[in-house]
SERO-4910 file (N, C-alpha, C, O; in steps of 0.05 Angstrom, whole numbers):
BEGIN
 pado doro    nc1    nc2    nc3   cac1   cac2   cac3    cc1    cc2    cc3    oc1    oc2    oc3
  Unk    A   -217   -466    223   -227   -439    218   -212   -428    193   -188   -425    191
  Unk    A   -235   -422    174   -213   -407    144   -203   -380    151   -214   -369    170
  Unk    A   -182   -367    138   -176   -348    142   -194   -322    127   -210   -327    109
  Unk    A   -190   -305    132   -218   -275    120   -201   -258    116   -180   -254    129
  Unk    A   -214   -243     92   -209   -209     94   -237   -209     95   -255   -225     92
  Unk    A   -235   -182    100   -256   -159    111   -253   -137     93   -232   -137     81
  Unk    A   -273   -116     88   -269    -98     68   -295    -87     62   -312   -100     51
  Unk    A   -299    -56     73   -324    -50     58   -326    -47     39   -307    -38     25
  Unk    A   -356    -53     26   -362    -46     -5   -389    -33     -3   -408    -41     10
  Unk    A   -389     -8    -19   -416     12    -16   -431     -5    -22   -423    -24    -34
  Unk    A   -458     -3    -13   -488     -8    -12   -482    -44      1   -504    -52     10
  Unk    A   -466    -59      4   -460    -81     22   -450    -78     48   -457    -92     66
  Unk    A   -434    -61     50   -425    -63     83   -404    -74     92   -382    -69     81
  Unk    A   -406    -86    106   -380   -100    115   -378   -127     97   -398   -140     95
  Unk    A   -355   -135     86   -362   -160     67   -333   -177     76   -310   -170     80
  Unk    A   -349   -201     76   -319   -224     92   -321   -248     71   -338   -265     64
  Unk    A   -285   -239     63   -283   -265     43   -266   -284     50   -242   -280     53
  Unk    A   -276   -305     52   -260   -331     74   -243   -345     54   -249   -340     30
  Unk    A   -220   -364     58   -207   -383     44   -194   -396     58   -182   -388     78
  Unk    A   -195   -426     45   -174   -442     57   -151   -438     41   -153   -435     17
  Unk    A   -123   -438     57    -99   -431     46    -86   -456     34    -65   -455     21
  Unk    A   -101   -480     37    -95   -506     21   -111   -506     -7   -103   -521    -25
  Unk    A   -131   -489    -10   -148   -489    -37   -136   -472    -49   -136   -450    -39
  Unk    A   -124   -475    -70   -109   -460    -92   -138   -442    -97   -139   -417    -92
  Unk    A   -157   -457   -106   -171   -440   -118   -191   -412   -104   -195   -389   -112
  Unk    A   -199   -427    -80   -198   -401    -58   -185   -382    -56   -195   -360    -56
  Unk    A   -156   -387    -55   -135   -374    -54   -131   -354    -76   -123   -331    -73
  Unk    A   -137   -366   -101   -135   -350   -122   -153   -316   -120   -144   -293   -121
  Unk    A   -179   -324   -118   -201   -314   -114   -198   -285    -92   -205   -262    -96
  Unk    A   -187   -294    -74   -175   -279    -44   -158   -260    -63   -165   -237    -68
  Unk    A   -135   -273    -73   -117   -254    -82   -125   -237   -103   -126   -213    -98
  Unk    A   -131   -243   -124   -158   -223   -138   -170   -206   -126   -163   -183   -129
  Unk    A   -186   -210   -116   -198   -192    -90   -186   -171    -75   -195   -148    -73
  Unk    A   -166   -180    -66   -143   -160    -54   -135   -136    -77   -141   -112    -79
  Unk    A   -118   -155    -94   -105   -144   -110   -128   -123   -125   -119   -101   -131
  Unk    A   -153   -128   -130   -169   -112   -143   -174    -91   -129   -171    -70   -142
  Unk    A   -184    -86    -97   -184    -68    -75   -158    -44    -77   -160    -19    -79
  Unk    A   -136    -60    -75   -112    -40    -73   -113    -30    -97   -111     -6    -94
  Unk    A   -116    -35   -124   -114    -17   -152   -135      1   -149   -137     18   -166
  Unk    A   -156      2   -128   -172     20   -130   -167     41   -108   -182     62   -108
  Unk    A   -147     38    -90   -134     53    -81   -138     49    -50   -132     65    -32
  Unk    A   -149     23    -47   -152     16    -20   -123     16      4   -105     30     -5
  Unk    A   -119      9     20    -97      2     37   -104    -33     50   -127    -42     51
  Unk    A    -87    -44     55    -95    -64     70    -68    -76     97    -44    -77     99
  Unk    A    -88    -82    113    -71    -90    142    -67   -115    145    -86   -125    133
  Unk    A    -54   -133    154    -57   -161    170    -58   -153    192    -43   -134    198
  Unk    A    -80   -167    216    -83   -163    234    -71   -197    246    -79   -219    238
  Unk    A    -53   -192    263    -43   -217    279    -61   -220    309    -75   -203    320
  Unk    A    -57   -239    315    -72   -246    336    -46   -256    361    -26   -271    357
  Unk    A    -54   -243    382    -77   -235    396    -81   -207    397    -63   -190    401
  Unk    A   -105   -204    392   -116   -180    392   -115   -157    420   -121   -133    421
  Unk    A   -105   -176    441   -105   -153    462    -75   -138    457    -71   -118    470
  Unk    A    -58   -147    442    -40   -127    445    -39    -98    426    -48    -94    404
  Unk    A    -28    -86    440    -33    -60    432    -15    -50    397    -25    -30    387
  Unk    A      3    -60    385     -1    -59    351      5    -86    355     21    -98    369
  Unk    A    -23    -99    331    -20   -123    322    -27   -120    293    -42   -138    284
  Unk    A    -20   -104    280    -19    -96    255     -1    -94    242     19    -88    255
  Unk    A      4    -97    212     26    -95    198     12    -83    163     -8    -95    153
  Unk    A     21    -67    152     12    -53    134     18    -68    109     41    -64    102
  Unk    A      3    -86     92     14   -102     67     12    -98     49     -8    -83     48
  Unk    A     25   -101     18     27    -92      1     13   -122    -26      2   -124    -48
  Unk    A     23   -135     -7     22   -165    -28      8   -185    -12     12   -192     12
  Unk    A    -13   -192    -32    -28   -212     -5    -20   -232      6     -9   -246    -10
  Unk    A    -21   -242     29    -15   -266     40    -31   -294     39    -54   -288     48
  Unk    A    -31   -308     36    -52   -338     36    -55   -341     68    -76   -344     80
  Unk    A    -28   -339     79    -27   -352    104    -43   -329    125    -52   -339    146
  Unk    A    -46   -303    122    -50   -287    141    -88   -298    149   -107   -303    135
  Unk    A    -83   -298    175   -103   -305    186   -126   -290    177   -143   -297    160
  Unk    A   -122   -263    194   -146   -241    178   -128   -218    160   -103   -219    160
  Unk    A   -142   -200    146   -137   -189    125   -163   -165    129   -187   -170    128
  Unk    A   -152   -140    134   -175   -121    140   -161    -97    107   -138    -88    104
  Unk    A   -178    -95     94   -179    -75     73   -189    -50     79   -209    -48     93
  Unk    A   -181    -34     71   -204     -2     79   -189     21     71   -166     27     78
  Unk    A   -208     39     50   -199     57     26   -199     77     45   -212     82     65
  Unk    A   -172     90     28   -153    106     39   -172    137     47   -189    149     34
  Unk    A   -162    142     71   -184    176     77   -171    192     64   -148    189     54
  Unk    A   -191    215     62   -183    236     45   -190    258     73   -202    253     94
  Unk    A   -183    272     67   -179    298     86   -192    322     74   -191    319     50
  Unk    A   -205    349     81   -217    371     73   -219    396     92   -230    417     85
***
């Protein structure tokens, strides 16, 4: 199973970008991706598994190859 981020993108939706953490070049691609999200002011989580526990989250700054999943999602604004 490759590892994913997740991340909406207007007029697409939910969008899942997979990589194997042995493919450099996957990998590259992933991190780009990330790295492009957060300059736009996104936030991003690793989500650890298993999912039934209650925080399985960790707030990241730098992307990981190894992190299983990878959930992205731009920052709320308040009014």
């Amino acid at each position: 199973m490759a590892n994913v981020m997740r991340y909406a993108k207007r007029g697409e939706g939910d969008v899942r970008l997979s990589w194997d953490p042995a493919n450099k070049e996957e990998v590259k691609a992933a991190k780009k991706a990330f790295d492009d999200l957060l300059k736009k002011g996104y936030c991003a989580w690793r989500v650890d598994l298993p999912v039934d526990k209650r925080d399985n989250t960790t707030r990241i700054t730098e992307f990981d190859p190894e992190a299983k999943e990878i959930v992205v999602l731009p920052k709320m604004t308040g009014g």
